[in-house]
N, C-alpha and C positions, 0 to 999 in steps of 0.2 A: 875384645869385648870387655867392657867394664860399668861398674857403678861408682867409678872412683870419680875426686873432683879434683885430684892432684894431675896436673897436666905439665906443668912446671916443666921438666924432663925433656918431655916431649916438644918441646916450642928451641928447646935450646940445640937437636940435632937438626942438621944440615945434611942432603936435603929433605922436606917434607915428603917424594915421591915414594919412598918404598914401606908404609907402612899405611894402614886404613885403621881407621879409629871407629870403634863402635861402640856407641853408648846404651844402657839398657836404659829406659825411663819407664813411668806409669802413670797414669793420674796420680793427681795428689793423694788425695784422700786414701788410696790403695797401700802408696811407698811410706805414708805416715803410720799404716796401721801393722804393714807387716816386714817393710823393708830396714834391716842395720844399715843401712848405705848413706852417703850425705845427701842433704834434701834435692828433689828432684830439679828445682831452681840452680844449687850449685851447679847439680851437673849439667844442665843446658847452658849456663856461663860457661864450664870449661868447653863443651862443643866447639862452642861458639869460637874460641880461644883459639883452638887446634882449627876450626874450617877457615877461620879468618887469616891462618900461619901457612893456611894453602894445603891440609891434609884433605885426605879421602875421608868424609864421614858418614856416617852410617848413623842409625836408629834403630835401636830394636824397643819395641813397645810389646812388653811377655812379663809375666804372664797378665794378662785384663781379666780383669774378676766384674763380678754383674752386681759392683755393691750399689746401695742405692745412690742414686742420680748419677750413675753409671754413664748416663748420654752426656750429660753439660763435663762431667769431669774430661772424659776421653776429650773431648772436641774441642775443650780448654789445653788439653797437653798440645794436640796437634797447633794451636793457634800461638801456644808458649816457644813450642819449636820453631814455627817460620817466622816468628819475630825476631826470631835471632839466628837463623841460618838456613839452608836447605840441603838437607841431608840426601846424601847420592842415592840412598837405595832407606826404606824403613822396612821393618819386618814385624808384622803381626803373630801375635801368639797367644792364646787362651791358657787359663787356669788347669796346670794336671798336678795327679799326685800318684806317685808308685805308692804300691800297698807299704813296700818298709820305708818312706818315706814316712809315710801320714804316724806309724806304727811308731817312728824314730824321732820324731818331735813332739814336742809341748805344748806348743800353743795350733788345737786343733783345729782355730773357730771359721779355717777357709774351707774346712772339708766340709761343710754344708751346702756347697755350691756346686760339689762333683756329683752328677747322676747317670751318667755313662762309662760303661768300661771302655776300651782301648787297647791298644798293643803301645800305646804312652802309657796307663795305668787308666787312673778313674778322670774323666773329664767333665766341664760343663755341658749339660746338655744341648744337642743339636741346633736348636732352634733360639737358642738365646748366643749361642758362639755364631750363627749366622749374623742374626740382628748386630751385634757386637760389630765383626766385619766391617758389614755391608754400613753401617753410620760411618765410620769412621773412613772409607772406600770413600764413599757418597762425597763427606764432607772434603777430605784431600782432594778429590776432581773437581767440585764445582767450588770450592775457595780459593784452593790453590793451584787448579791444572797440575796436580802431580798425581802420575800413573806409576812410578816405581815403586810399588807394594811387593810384599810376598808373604807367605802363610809361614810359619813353622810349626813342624809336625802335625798338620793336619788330614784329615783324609781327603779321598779322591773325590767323595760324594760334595764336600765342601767346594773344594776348588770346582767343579764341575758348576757349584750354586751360585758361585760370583762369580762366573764364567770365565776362570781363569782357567789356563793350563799348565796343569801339576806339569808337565814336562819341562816347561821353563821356566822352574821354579829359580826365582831370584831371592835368595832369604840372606841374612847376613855371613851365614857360615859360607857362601859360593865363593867364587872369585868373579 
């Protein structure tokens, strides 16, 4: 798992088969305001780099925050992604915060977004991590025919709402 754009390394071992590459991305607007990592552009180039060299790639899309224009941003990253590869498995994840997280940082301005607690910490409320989902669900089947989704750390009630089954759960941490 990485947010790195340094791939370099990785293209020069032989063979590609024994490692999966998993990039975290987010919409733009989310990675510019709160992400230290090189801009989300870099890192779907090196993706691209590594699935083009024949690795196993991966997405994870964690955490999606409900900033405004929330819809066109996400639905931009997924369209950025298949313009330049097709990632074996993506993995969905919402905005959490433990209590000494939020307590142990500076800049607090995403903790306006957490309105449920959790056994993660405080998360976005139910019904906007739904919506969040389910567009983004939506749009991967009917743009792209791609069903390899999974949830991370979400609950049962969720996966039951997008009628998935938490039991096979496919997230990037499986094999």
């Amino acid at each position: 798992m990485t947010k790195s754009s340094n791939v370099e390394n990785l293209l020069e071992i032989e063979p590609h088969n024994q490692a999966i590459i998993s990039f975290s991305l987010n919409a733009i607007p989310v990675a510019k305001r709160w992400e230290k990592a090189p801009p989300i552009l870099k890192r779907i180039e090196a993706a691209k780099k590594v699935y083009q060299a024949g690795y196993e790639v991966r997405v994870r899309i964690d955490p999606m925050v409900p900033v405004d224009d929330w819809k066109s941003s996400y639905l931009r990253l997924v369209d950025l992604i298949f313009e330049n590869l097709a990632p074996e498995r993506i993995t969905l994840g919402s905005l959490r915060g433990l209590q000494s997280t939020i307590n142990g940082c500076s800049d607090r301005s995403w903790v306006k977004y957490l309105r449920e607690s959790s056994n993660w910490g405080k998360k976005i409320d139910f019904q906007t991590r739904l919506a969040m989902y389910s567009t983004v669900f939506d749009y991967l089947r009917s743009e792209y025919n791609y069903q390899r989704v999974g949830l991370c750390k979400e609950t049962i009630k969720m996966w039951n709402s997008l009628k998935m089954n938490y039991k096979q759960i496919r997230c990037n941490c499986t094999f």
